[in-house]
Every structure is written in C-alpha cells, then in structure tokens.
C-alpha positions as CSV (number, residue, x, y, z in Angstrom):
1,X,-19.3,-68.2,-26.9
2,X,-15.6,-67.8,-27.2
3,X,-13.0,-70.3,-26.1
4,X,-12.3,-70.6,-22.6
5,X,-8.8,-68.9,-23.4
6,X,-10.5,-65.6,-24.4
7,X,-12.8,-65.6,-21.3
8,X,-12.3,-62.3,-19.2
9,X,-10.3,-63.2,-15.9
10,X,-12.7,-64.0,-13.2
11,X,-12.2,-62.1,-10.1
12,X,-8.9,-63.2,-7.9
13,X,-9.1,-64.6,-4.8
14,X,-12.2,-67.2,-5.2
15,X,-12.5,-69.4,-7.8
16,X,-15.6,-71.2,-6.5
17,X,-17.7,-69.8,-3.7
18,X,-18.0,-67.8,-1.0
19,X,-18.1,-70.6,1.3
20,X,-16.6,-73.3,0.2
21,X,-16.8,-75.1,3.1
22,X,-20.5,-75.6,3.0
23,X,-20.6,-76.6,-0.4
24,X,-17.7,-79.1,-0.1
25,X,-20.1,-80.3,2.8
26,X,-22.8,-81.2,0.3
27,X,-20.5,-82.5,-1.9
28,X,-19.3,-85.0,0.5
29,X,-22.0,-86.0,2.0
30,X,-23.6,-86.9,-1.9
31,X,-20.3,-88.7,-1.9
32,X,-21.2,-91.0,0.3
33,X,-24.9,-91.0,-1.1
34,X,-23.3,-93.1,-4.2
35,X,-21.3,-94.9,-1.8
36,X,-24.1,-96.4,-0.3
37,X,-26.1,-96.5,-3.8
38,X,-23.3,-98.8,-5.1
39,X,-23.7,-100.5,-1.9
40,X,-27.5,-101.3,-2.5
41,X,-27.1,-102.6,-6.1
42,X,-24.0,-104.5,-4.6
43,X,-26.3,-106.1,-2.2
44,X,-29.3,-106.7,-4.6
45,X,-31.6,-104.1,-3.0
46,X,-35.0,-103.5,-4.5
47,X,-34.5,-101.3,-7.9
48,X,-36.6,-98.6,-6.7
49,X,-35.2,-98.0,-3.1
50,X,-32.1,-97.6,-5.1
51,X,-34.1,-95.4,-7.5
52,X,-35.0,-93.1,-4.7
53,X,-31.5,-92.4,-3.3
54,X,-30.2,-91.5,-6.5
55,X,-32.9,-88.7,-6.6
56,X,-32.0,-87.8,-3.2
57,X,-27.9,-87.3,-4.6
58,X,-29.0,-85.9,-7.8
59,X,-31.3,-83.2,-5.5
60,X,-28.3,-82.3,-3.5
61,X,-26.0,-82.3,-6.6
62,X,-28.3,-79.9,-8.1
63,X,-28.6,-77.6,-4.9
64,X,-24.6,-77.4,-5.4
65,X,-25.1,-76.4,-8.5
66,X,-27.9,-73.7,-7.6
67,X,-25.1,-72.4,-5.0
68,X,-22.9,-72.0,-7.6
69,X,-24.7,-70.4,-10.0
70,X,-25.4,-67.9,-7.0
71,X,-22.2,-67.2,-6.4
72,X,-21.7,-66.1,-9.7
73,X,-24.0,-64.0,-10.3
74,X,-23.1,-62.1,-7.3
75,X,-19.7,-61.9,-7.9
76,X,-18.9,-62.5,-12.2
77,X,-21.8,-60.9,-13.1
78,X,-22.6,-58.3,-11.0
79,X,-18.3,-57.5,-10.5
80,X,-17.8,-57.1,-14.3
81,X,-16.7,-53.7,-15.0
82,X,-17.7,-53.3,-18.4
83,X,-20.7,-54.5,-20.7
84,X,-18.7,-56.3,-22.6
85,X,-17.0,-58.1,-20.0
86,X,-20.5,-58.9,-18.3
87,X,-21.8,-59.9,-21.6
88,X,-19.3,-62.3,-21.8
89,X,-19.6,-63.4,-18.4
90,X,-23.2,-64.1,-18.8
91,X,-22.9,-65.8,-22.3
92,X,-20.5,-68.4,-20.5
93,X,-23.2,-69.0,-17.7
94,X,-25.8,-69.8,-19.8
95,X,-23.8,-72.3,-21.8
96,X,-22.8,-73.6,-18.3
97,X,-26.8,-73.5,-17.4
98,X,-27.6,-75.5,-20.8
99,X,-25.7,-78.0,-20.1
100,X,-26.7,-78.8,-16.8
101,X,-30.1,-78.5,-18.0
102,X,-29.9,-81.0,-20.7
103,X,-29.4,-84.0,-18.6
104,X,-33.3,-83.6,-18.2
C-alpha cells in the first residue's frame, strides 16, 4: 500500500460519516463504559463483572468501526472515479480492516 501522502483525496465535505452525530453518540457513551470500568477495578469489583463491561465497550467500539467501514464503502469505494483510484481506495481499507482484526 502506498504512503498515506500518495493516497487519492478522499471525497470533500466528510471526512468520517454520514452521521456523525450518531456515531459520536456511541463513542461517548463507550467513553463512559471505561469510565465506570476504571471505576470497578478502582473499587475492587469482582474480575469478571469487570470482564463483562469491557466486552460490552469493546462490542460498541467495534459496531463504530462496522459504521465506518460502511461509510466508506458507500462513499471511497463506490465514489472513486477510476480503477485505479478505487483500487487504491480498497487496498487502504483492507490494511485498515487487518489491523483492526488483529487485535483478535
């Protein structure tokens, strides 16, 4: 994959989604997930009820990420004008995908 320099623009206007209220909504609300999991280990709760809300943030951190990945498709992908540009495109989301999936 090329540097990030060499990347075709992305198209103007949105950098991150179509509604980014929504997913600033998750993203706050997993915010204070890890609040209240720092909370927990600060008040010696049981190891797995802690456990079990970081699944919960790391669920809605990856249903952020499935937005995202969404949005892209829709609108890098599918809005590249040329092959080469949505080859490109594509390579970088798959790097992007690979790394999310390797925290597995």
């Amino acid at each position: 994959m090329p540097p990030a320099d060499d990347m075709p623009a992305h198209p103007p206007g949105r950098a991150v989604s179509r509604d980014k209220s929504a997913l600033l909504t998750r993203l706050r609300r997993a915010e204070g997930q890890v609040r209240g999991i720092a909370a927990m280990v600060d008040d010696d709760r049981h190891c797995v009820d802690v456990l079990q809300q970081i699944s919960a943030v790391q669920a809605a951190l990856d249903k952020v990420a499935l937005l995202l990945v969404d949005d892209h498709v829709r609108d890098c992908l599918a809005g590249a004008a040329d092959p080469a540009q949505r080859d490109a495109r594509h390579a970088e989301l798959m790097a992007a995908l690979a790394r999310l999936s390797a925290r597995r």
